[in-house]
C-alpha positions in Angstrom: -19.5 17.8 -27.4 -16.5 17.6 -25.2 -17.9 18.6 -22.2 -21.0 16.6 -22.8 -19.1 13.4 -22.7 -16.9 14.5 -19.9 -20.0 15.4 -17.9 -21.7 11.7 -19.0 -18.2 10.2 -17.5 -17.7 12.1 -14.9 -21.3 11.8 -13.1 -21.3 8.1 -11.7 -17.5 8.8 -10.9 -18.6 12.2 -8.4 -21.7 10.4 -7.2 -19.6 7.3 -5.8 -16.8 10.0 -4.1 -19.9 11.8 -2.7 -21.2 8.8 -1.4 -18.2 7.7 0.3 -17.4 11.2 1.3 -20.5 10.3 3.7 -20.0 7.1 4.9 -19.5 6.5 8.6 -15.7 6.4 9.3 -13.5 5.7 12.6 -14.5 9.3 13.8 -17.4 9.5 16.6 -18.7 11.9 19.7 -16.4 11.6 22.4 -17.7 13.4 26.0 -14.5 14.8 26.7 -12.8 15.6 23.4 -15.9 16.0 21.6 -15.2 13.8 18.7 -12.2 10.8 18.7 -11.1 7.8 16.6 -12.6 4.3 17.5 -10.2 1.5 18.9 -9.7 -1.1 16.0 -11.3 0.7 13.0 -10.3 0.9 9.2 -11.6 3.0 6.9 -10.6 4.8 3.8 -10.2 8.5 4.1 -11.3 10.4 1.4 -8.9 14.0 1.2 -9.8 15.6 -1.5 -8.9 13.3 -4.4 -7.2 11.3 -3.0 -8.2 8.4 -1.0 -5.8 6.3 1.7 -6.5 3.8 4.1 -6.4 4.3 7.8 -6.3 1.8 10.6 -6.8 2.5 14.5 -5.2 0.2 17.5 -7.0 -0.6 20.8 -6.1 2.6 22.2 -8.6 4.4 19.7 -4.8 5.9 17.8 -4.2 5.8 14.2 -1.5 3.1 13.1 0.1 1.3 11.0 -2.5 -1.4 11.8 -5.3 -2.7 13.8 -3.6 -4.1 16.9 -3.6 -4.5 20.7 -1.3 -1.8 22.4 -0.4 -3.2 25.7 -0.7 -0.7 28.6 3.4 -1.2 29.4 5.8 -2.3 26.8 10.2 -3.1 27.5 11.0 -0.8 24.4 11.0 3.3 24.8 7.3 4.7 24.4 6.8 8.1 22.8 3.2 9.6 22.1 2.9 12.2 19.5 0.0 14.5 20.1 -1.8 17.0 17.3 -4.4 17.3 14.9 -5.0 16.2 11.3 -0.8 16.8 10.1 -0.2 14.6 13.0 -2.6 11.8 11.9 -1.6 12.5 8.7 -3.5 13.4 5.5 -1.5 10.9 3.5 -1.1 6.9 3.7 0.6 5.9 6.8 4.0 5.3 5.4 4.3 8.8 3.6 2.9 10.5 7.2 5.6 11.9 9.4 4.9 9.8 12.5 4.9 6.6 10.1 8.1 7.8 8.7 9.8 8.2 12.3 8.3 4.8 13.3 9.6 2.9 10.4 13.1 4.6 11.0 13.0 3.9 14.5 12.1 0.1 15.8 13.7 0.1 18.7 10.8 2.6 20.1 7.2 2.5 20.2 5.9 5.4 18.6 2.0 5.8 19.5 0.1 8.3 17.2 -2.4 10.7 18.6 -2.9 13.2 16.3 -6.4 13.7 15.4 -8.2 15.5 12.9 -9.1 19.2 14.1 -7.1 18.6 17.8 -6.0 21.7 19.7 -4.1 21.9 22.8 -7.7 21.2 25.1 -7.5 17.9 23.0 -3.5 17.6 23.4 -3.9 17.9 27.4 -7.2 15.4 27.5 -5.8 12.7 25.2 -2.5 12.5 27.2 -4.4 12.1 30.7 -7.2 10.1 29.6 -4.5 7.5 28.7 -3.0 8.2 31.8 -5.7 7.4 33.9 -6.2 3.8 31.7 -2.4 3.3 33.1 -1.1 3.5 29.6 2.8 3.7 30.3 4.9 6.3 28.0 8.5 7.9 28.0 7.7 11.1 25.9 5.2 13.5 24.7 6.6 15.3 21.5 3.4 18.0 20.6 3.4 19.0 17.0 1.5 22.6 17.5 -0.3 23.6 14.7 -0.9 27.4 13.3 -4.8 26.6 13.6 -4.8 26.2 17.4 -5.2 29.6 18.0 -8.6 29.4 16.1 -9.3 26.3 17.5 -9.1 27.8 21.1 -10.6 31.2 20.5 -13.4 30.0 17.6 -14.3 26.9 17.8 -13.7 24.7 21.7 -15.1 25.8 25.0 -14.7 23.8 28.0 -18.3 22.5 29.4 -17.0 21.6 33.3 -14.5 22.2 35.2 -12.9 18.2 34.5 -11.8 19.9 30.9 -14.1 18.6 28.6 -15.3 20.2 26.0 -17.2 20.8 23.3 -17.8 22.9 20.0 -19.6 26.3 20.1 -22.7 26.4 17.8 -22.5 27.6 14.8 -18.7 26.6 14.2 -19.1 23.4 12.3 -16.5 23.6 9.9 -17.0 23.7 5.8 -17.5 20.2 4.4 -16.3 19.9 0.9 -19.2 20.3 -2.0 -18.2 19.8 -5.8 -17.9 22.8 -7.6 -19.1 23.7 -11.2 -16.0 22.5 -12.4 -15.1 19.5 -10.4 -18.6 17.2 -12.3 -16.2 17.8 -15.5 -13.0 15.6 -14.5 -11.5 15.7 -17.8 -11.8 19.5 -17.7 -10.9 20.1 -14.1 -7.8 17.8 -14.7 -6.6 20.0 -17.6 -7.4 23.5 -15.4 -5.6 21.9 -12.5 -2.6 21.4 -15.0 -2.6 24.9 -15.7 -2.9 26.1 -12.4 0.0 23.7 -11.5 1.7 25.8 -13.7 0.6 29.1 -12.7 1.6 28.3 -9.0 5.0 27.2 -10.1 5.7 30.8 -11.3 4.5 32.4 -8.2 0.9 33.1 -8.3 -0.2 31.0 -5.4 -3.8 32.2 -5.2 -4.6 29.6 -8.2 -3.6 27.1 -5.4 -7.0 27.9 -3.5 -9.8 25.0 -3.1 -13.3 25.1 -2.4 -13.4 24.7 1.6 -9.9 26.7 2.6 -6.8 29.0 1.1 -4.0 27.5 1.5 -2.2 30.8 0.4 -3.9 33.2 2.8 -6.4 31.3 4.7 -8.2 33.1 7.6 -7.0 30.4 10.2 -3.8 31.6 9.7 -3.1 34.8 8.9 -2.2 35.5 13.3 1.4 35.1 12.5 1.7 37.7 10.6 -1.7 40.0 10.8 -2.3 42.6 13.5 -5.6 42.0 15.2 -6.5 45.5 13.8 -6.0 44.1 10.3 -8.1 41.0 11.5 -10.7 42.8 12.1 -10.8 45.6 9.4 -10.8 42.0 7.1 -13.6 41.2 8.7 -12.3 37.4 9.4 -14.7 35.7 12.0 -12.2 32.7 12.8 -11.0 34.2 16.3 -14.0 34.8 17.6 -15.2 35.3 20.3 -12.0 35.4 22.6 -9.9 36.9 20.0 -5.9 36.0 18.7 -4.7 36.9 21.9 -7.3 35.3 24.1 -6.9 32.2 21.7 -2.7 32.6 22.3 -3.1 32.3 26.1 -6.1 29.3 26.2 -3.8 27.1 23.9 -1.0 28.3 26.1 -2.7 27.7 29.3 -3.9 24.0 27.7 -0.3 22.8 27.1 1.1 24.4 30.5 -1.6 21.9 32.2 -0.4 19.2 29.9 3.4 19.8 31.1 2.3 20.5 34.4 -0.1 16.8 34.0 3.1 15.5 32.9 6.0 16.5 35.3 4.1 14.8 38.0 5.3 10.9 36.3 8.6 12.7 35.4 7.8 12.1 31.9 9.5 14.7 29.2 7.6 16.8 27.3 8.9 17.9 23.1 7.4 20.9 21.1 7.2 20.8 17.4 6.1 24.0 15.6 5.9 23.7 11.4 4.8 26.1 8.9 1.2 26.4 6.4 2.1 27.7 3.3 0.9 31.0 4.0 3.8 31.2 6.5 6.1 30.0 4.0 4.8 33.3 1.7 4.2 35.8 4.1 6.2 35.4 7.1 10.2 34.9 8.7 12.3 32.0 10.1 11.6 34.1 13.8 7.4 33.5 13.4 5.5 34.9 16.0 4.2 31.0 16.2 8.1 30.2 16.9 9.0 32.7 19.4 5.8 32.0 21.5 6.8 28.4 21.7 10.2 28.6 22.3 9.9 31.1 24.8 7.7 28.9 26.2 9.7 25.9 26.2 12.2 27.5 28.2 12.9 25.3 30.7 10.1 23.0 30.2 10.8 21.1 27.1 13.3 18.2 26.5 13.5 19.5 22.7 12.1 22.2 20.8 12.2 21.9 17.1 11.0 24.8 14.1 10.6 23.6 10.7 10.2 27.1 9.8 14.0 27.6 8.6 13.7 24.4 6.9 10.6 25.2 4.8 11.7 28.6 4.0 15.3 27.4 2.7 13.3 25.5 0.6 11.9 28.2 -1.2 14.9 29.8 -1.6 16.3 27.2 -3.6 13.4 26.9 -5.9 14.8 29.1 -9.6 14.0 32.4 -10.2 11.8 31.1 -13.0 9.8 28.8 -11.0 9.1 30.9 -7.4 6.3 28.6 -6.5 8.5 25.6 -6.7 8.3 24.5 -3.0 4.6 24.8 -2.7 4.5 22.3 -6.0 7.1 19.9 -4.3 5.9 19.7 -0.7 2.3 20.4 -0.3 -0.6 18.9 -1.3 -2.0 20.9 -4.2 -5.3 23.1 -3.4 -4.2 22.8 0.6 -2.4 23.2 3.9 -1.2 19.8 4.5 2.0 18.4 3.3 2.4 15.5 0.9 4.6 12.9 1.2 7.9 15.2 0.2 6.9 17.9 3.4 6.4 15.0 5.7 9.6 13.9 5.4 11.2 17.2 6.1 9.1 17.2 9.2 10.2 13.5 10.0 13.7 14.0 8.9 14.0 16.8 12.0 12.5 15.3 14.5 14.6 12.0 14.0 18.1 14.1 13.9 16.5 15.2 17.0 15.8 11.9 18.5 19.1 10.6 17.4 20.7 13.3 19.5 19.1 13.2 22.4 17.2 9.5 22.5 14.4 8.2 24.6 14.8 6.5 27.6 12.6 4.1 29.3 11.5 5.9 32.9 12.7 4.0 36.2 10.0 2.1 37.6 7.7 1.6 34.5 6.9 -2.3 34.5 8.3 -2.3 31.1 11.9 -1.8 32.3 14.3 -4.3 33.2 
């Protein structure tokens, strides 16, 4: 009887979501970057269960609002390239790059993190604004452990400009209710339980429908052999392959420095840990010591959250192992919540504090 009524309650309630879930957002076909946000759009995002609203300015970046970014501006510009942590899977204020633009007003942070970015997309959303004589001071790149499958699985460039495009056949899963998820009452109740059972330290109760946060195959480069990738049989790296993936994104950012050194603007490197890192891998990541290595004398600031994350583990209690997953990620995913945001935006301002932005000479912003 119970589950009779929860299925009679939760119908109309999984019908609207999947209807929404389908709506046309602020996300269309780009030539270049294959898909981008629209200039002056607001939507609601869907993630999940949850549901937040996100706004775009007249540059086509999410922000805090809809509003007209002029091309120069007097205060210190710094444009923050990525992919979906970057735009944020949480309301703008809880988002790391809201969080470092509420802390700092005396800059103009511009967001271009977008949803499934890699470093092609990194390199072409920096110098597509450049060529629209969009003025800014710094580039900070929050690199995400999925580039590499980005680069090697799932973007291939279509001419020799840089644009590109997705290879067919790599259109990512879409979220589709399971057999538990048209009983709300039930699924709330299991999701309690496995709230539980994640706090003592059996993560694998945190995996969703679409990805493994624990141990998803996107991932597992940092701390998998390529033999082991293969003898798994995990199909995210191909066709080029982990390493080939390695030296494309590589390759994509060196052309965005090199892109960038030519206005003498600075470029920043962020590198930040899944939870699968968190579990299964060391402060000194192979996703670390590829990035600083090759920040060496290229990057105005390097910054790991990979010490930070793990410390936060080790402060969890012996009786609850699982704490940090519970604390700072979203539950049944990669992405944080508001919690892990902050520990990202709590770095990179102690960074910025340190070493501030300066407006470039010359710029018809400056004095």
């Amino acid at each position: 009887m119970f589950l009779t009524l929860d299925w009679f309650h939760s119908r109309p309630i999984l019908q609207r979501r999947m209807a929404v879930a389908d709506d046309p957002s602020c996300t269309g076909l780009d030539p270049i970057r294959h898909h981008a946000l629209k200039p002056n759009c607001s939507y609601v995002l869907h993630w999940g269960w949850d549901s937040f609203e996100v706004h775009t300015n007249s540059l086509g970046m999410r922000d805090e609002r809809t509003r007209e970014v002029p091309l120069t501006d007097k205060l210190p510009r710094v444009l923050m390239l990525g992919d979906s942590f970057t735009m944020g899977m949480v309301s703008w204020r809880d988002s790391y790059v809201g969080q470092i633009a509420a802390r700092f007003p005396q800059y103009e942070i511009l967001n271009g993190g977008v949803v499934s970015y890699s470093p092609s997309n990194y390199w072409n959303m920096a110098r597509l604004l450049l060529a629209q004589r969009v003025e800014f001071d710094e580039v900070i790149v929050f690199i995400d452990i999925s580039d590499v499958a980005d680069e090697a699985h799932i973007y291939e460039d279509i001419d020799a400009f840089g644009a590109v495009t997705a290879r067919p056949g790599t259109q990512r899963p879409k979220w589709q209710p399971s057999f538990i998820d048209h009983f709300l009452l039930t699924n709330s109740f299991a999701g309690l339980l496995k709230r539980v059972l994640v706090g003592l330290g059996f993560y694998h109760f945190a995996a969703g429908e679409v990805s493994d946060p624990v141990n998803g195959s996107r991932g597992v480069w940092t701390y998998m052999s390529q033999e082991e990738i293969d003898q798994a049989e995990i199909s995210s790296y191909t066709p080029l392959g982990v390493e080939r993936g390695i030296a494309r994104e590589k390759a994509k950012i060196t052309l965005l420095w090199e892109e960038l050194k030519r206005g003498n603007i600075p470029i920043s490197v962020v590198v930040y840990p899944w939870p699968a890192q968190v579990i299964h891998d060391t402060a000194e990541s192979r996703q670390v010591r590829i990035w600083r290595e090759w920040c060496e004398g290229k990057c105005k600031r390097f910054i790991s959250l990979f010490p930070t994350f793990l410390a936060m583990k080790e402060q969890c209690p012996r009786s609850q192992p699982g704490c940090w997953y519970l604390r700072y990620f979203t539950f049944g995913d990669i992405h944080y919540n508001a919690n892990g945001n902050a520990l990202v935006a709590n770095a990179v301002i102690n960074s910025l504090e340190e070493l501030p932005p300066v407006k470039r000479p010359g710029e018809k912003g400056s004095p």
